[in-house]
ZABA-395000 format. One record per residue (C-alpha): x negated, y negated, z negated; residue number from 1; residue in three letters. Coordinates in nm, 4 decimals, m for minus. Example, Ala and Ser with C-alpha at 12.3 -4.5 7.8 and 13.67 -1.06 7.14 Angstrom:
% ZABA-395000
{pt {m1.2300, 0.4500, m0.7800}, 1, 'ALA'}
{pt {m1.3670, 0.1060, m0.7140}, 2, 'SER'}
//
This chain:
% ZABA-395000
{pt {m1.2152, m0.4110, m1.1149}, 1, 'UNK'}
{pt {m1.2240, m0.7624, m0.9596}, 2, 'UNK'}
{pt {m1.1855, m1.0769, m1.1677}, 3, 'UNK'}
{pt {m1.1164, m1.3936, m0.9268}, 4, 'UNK'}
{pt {m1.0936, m1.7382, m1.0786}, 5, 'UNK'}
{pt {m1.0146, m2.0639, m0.8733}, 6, 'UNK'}
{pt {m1.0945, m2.3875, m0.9602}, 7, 'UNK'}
{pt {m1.0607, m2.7724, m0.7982}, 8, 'UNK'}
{pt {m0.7343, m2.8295, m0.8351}, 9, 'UNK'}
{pt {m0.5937, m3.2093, m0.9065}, 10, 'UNK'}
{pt {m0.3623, m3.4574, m0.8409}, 11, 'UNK'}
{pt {m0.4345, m3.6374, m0.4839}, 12, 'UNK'}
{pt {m0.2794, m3.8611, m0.2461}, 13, 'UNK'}
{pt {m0.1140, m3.8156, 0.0635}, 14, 'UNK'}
{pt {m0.3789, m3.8046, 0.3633}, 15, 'UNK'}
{pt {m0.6370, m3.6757, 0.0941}, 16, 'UNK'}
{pt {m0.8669, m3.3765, 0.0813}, 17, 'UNK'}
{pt {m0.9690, m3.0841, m0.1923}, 18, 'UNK'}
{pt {m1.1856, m2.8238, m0.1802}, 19, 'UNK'}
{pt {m1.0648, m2.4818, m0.4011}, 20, 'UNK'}
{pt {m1.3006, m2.2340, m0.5056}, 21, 'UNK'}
{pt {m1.2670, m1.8365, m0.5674}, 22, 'UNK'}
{pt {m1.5459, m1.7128, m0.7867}, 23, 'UNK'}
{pt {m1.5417, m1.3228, m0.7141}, 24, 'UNK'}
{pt {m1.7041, m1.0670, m0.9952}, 25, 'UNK'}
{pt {m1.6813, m0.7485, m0.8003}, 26, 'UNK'}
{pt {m2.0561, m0.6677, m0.6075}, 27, 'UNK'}
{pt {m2.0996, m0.5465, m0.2828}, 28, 'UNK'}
{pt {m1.8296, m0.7848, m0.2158}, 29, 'UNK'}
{pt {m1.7942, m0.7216, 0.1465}, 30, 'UNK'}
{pt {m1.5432, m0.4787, 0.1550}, 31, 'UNK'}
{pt {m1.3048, m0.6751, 0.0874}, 32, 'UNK'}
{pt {m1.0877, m0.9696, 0.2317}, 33, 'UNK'}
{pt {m0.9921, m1.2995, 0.0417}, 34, 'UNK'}
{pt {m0.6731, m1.4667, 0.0958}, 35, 'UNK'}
{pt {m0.5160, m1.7906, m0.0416}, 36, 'UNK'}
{pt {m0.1823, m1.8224, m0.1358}, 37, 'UNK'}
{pt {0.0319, m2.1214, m0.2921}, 38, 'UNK'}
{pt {0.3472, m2.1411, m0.4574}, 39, 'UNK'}
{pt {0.5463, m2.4125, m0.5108}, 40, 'UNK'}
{pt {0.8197, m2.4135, m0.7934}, 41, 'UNK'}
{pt {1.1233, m2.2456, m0.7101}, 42, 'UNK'}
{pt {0.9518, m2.0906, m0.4205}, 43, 'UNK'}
{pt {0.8243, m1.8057, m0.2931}, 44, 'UNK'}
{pt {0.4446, m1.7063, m0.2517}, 45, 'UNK'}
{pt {0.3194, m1.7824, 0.0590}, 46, 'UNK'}
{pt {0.0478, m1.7086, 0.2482}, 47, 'UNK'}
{pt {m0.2137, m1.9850, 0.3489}, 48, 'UNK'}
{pt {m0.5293, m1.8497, 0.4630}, 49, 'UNK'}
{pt {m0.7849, m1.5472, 0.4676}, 50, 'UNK'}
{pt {m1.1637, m1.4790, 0.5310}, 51, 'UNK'}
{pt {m1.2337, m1.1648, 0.6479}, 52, 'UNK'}
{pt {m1.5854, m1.0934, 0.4089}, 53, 'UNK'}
{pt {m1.8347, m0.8591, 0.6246}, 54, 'UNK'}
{pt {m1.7895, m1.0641, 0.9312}, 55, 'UNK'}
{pt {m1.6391, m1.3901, 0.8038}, 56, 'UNK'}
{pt {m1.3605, m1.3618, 1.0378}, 57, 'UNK'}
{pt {m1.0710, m1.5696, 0.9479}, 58, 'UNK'}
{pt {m0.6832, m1.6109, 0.9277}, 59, 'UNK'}
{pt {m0.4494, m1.9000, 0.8633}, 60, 'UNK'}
{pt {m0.0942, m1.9954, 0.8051}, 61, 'UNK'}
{pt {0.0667, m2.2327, 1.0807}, 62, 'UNK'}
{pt {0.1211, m2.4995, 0.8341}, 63, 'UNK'}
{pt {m0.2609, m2.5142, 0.7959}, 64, 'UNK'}
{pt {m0.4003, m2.4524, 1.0786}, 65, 'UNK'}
{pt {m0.6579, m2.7911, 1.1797}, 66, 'UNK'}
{pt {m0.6170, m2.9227, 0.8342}, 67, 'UNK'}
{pt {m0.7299, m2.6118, 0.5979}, 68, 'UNK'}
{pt {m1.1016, m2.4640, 0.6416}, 69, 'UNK'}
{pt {m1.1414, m2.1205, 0.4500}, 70, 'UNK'}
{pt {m1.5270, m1.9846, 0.4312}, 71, 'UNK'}
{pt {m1.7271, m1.8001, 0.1713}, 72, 'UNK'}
{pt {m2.0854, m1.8167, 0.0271}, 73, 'UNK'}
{pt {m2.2235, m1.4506, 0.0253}, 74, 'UNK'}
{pt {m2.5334, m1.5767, m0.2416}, 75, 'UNK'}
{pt {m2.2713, m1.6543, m0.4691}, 76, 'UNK'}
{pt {m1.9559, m1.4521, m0.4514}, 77, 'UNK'}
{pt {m1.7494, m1.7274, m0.4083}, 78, 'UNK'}
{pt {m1.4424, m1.8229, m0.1147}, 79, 'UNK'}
{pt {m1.3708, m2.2135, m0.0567}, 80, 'UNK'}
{pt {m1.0489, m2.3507, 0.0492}, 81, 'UNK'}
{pt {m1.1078, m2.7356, 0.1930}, 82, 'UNK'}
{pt {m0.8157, m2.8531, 0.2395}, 83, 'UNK'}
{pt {m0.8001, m3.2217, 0.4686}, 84, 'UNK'}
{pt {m0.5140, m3.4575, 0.5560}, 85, 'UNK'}
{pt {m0.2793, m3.3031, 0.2236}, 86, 'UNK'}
{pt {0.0596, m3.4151, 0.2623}, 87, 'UNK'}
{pt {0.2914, m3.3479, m0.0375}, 88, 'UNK'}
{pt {0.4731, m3.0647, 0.0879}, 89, 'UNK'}
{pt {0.0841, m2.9043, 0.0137}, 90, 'UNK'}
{pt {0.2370, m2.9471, m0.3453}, 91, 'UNK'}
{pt {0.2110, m2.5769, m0.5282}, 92, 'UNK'}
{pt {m0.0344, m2.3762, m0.7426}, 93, 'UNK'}
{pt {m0.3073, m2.1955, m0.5277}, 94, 'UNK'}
{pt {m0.3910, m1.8431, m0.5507}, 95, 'UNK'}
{pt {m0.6489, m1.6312, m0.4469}, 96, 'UNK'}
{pt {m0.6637, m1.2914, m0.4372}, 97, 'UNK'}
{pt {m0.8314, m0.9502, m0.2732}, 98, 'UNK'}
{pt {m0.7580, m0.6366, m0.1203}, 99, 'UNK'}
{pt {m0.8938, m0.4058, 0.1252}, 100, 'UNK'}
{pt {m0.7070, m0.4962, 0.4230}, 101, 'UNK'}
{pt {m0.6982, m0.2145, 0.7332}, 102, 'UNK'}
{pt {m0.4603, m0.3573, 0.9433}, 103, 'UNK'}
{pt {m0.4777, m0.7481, 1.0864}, 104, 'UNK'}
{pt {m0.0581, m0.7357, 1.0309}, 105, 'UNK'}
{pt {m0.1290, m0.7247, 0.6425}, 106, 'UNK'}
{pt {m0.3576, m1.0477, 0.6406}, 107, 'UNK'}
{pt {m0.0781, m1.2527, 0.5225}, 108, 'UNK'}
{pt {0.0864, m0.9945, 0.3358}, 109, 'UNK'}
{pt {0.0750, m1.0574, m0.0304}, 110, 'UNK'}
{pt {0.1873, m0.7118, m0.1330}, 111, 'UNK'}
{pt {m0.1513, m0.5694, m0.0032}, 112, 'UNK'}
{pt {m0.3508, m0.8025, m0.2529}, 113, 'UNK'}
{pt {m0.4244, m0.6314, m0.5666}, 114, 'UNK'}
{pt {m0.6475, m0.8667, m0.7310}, 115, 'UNK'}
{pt {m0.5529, m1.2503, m0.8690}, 116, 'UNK'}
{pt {m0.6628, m1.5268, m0.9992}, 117, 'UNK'}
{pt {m0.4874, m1.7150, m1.2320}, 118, 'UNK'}
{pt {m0.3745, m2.0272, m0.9905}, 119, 'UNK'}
{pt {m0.4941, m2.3463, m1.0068}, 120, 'UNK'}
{pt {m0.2385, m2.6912, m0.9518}, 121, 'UNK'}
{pt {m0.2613, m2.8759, m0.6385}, 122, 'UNK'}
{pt {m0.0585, m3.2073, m0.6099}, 123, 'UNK'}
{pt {m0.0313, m3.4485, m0.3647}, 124, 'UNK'}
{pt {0.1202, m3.7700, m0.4407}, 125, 'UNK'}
{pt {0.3307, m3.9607, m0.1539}, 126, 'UNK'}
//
């Protein structure tokens, strides 16, 4: 069983930055991969970014590629998100979640995630 829960959410302006954590329960925690995902209402989920845990190899959405950093802290079971230059199409509740991913297609593939956190509200004022 893995528990995920995300935190550093708020309400920033246009240009700003945020950093989101995942805090991850499940030890050894490298055989899995993290992703972030956001969802903005009336929208679907969409795929943002992924860290790759053993190796710390790393995916990302074109929307976020140069502005979003994704990394983890092995010590402390825990995936970051630091998101620069937010514009307020960034505007959504970020998820993160993890799987066992085999195949590099299924990085972005949120059917393949089993495990979720509970979201946390990112808004970015104009």
């Amino acid at each position: 069983q893995v528990q995920l829960v995300e935190s550093g959410g708020g309400l920033v302006q246009a240009g700003g930055s945020l950093r989101l954590s995942c805090a991850a329960s499940v030890r050894p925690f490298s055989i899995y991969t993290i992703g972030w995902f956001c969802q903005a209402p009336g929208k679907e989920r969409e795929f943002v970014a992924a860290i790759r845990w053993n190796d710390g190899m790393t995916y990302y959405a074109d929307a976020v590629k140069g502005r979003f950093t994704i990394s983890r802290d092995n010590a402390k079971n825990t995936a970051y998100l630091q998101m620069n230059s937010l514009d307020p199409e960034d505007t959504a509740v970020y998820y993160c979640a993890a799987a066992r991913v085999y195949r590099g297609s299924d990085y972005g593939n949120k059917g393949v995630y089993g495990y979720w956190g509970q979201g946390t509200q990112v808004t970015v004022s104009s």
